[in-house]
DSSP file (Angstrom, degrees, kcal/mol; ACC not computed):
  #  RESIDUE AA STRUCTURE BP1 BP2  ACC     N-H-->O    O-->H-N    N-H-->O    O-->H-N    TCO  KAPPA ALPHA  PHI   PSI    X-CA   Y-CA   Z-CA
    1    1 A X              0   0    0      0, 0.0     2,-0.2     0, 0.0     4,-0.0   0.000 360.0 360.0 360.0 143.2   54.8  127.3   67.9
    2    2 A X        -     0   0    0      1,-0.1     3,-0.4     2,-0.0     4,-0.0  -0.491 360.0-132.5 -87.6 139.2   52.9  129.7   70.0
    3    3 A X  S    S+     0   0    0      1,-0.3     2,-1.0    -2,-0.2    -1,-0.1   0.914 103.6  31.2 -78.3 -21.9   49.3  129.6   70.4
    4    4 A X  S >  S-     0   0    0      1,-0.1     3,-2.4    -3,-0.0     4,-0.5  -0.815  77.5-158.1 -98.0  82.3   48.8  133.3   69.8
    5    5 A X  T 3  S+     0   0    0     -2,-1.0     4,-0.4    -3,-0.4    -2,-0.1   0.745  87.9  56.8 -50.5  -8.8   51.4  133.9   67.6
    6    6 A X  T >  S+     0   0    0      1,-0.1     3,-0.7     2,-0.1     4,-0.3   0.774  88.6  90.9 -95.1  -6.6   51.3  138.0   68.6
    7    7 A X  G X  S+     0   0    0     -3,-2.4     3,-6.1     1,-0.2    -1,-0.1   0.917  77.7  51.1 -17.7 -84.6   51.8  136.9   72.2
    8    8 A X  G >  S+     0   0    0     -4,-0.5     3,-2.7     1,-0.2    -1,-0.2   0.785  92.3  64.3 -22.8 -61.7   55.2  136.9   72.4
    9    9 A X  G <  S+     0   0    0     -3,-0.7    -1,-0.2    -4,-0.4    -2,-0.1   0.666 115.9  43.6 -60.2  -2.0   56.3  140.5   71.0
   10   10 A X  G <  S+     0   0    0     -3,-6.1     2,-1.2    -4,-0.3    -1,-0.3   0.141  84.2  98.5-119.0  35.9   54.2  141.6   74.4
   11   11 A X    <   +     0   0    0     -3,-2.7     2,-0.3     2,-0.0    -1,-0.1  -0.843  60.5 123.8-126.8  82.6   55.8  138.7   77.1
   12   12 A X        -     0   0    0     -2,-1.2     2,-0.4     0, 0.0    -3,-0.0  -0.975  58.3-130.0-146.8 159.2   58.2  141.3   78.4
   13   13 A X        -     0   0    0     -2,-0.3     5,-0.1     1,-0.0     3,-0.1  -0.793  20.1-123.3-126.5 146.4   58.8  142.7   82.2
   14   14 A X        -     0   0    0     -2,-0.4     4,-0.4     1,-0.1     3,-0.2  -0.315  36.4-101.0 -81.3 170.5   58.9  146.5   83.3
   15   15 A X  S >> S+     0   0    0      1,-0.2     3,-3.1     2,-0.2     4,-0.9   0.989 125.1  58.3-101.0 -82.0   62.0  147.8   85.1
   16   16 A X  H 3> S+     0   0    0      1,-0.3     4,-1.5     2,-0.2     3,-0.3   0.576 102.4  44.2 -22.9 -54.7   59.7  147.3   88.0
   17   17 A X  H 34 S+     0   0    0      1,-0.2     4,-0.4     2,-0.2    -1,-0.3   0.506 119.4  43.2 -76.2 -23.7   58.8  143.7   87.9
   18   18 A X  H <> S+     0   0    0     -3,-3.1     4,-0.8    -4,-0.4    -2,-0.2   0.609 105.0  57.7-117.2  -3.2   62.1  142.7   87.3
   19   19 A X  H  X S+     0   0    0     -4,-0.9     4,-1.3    -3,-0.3    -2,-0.2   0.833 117.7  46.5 -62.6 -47.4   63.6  145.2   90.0
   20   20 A X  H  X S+     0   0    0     -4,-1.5     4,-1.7     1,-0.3     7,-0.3   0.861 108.2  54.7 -62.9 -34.7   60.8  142.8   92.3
   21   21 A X  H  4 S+     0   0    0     -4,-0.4    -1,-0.3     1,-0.3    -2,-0.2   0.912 105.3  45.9 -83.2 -38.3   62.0  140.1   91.0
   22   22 A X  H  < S+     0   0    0     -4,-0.8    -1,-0.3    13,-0.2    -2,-0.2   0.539 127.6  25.5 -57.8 -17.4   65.6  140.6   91.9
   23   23 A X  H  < S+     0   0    0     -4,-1.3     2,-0.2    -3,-0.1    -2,-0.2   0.561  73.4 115.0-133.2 -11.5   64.9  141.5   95.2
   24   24 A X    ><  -     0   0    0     -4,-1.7     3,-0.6    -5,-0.2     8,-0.1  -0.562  61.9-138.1 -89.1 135.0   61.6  140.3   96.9
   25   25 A X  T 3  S+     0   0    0      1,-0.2    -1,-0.1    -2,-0.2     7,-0.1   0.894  99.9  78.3 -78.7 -28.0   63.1  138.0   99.6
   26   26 A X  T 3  S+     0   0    0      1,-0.1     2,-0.3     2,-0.0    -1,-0.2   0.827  83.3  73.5 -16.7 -65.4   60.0  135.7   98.4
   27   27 A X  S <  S-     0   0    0     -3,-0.6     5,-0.3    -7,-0.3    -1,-0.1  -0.501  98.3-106.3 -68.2 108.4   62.1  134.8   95.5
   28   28 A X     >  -     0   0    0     -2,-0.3     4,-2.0     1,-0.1    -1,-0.1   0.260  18.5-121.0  -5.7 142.4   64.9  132.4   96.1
   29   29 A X  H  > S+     0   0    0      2,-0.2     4,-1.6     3,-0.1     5,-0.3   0.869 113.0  50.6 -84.2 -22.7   68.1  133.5   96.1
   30   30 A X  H >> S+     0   0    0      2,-0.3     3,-2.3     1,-0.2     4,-0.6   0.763 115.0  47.9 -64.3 -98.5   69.2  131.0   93.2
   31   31 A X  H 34 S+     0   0    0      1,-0.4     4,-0.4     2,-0.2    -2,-0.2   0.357 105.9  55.8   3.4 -68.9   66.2  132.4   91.3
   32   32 A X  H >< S+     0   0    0     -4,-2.0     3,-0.7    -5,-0.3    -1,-0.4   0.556 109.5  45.4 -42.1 -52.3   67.1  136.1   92.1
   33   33 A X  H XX S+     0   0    0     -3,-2.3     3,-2.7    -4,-1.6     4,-2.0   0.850 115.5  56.1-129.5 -56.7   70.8  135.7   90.5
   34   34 A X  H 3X S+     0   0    0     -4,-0.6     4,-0.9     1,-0.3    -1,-0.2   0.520 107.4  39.5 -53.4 -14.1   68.9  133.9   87.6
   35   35 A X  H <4 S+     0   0    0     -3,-0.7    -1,-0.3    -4,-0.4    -2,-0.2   0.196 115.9  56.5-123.7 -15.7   66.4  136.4   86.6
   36   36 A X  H X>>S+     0   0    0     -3,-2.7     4,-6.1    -4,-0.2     3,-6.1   0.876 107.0  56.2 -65.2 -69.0   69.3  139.2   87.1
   37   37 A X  I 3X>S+     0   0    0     -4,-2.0     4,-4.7     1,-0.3     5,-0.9   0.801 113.4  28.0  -0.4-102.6   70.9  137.4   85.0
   38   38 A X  I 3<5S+     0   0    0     -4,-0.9    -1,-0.3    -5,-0.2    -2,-0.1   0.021 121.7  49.7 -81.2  40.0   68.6  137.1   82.0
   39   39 A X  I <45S+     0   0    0     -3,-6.1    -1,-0.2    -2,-0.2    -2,-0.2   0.186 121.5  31.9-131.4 -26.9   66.7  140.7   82.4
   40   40 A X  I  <5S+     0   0    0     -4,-6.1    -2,-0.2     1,-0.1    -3,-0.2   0.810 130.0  35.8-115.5  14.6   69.7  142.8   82.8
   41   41 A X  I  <<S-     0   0    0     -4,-4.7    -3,-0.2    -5,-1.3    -1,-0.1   0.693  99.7-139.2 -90.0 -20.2   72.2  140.8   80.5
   42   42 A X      < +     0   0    0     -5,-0.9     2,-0.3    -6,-0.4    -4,-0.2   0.902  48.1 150.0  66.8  52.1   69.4  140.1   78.4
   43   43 A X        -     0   0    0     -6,-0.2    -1,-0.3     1,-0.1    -2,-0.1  -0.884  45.1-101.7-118.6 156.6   70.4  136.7   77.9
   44   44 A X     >  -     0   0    0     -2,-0.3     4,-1.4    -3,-0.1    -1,-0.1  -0.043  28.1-107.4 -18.7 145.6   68.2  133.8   77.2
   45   45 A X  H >> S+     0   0    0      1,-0.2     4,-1.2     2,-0.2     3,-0.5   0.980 119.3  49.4 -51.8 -62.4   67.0  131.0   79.5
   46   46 A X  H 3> S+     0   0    0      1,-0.3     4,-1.0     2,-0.2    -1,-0.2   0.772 117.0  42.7 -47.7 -31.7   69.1  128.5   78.0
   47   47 A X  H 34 S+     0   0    0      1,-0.2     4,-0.3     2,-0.1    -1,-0.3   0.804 108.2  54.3 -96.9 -14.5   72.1  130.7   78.2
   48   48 A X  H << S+     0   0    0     -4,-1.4    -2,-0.2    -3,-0.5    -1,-0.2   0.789 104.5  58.3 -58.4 -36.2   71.6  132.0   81.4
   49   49 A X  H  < S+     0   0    0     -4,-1.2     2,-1.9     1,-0.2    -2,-0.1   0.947 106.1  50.6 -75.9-105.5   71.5  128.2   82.7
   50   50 A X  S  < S+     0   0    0     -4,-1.0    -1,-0.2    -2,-0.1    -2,-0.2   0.141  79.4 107.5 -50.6  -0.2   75.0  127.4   81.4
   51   51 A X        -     0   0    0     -2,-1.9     2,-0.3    -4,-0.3     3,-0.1  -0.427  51.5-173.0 -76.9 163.5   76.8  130.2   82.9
   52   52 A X    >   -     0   0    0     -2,-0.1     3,-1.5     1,-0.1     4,-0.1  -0.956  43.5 -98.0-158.5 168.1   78.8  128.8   85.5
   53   53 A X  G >  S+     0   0    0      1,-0.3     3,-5.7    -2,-0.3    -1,-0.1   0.971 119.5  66.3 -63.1 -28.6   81.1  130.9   88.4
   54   54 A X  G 3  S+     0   0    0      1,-0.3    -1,-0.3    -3,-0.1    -3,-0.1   0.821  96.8  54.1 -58.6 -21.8   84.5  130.1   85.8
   55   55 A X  G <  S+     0   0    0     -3,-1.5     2,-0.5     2,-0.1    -1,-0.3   0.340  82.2  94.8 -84.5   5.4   83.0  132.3   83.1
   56   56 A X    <   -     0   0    0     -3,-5.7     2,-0.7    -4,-0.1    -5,-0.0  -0.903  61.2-163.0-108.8 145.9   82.7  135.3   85.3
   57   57 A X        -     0   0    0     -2,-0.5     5,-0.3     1,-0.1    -2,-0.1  -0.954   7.7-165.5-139.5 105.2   86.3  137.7   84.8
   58   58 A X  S >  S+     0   0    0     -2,-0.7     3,-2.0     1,-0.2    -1,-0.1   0.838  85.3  62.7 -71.3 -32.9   86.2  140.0   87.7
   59   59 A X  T 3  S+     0   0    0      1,-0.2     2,-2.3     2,-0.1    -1,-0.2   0.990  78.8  90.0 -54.7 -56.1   89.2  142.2   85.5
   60   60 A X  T 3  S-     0   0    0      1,-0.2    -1,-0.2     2,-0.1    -2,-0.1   0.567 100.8-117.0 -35.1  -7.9   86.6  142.9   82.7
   61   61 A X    <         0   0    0     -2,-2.3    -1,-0.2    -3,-2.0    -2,-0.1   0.077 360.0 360.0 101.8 -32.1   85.3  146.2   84.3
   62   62 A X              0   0    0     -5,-0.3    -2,-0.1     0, 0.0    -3,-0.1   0.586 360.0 360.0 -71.5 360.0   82.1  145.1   84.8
């Protein structure tokens, strides 16, 4: 449980911050793929973690 429960609805990152975040050589490169990941799939940490290279299907268009 959160200690400010209204916290949350505002713990989100601007198109900016997460452009930075993808891209600032600062960041690791593991890190950077991870943080693509879950800002422009919009996926959770936990699912973000478990992806692995066999789930990605270069045919799918993306």
């Amino acid at each position: 449980m959160d200690k400010a429960p209204t916290w949350r609805a505002t713990a989100i990152f601007t198109r900016d911050e997460l452009e930075m975040l993808i891209s600032d050589s600062r960041v690791p490169p593991d890190r950077q793929v991870l943080y693509a990941l879950q800002g422009i799939a919009a996926l959770r940490h936990g699912a973000a973690a478990g992806l692995r290279w066999k789930h990605y299907d270069p045919t799918s268009g993306w």
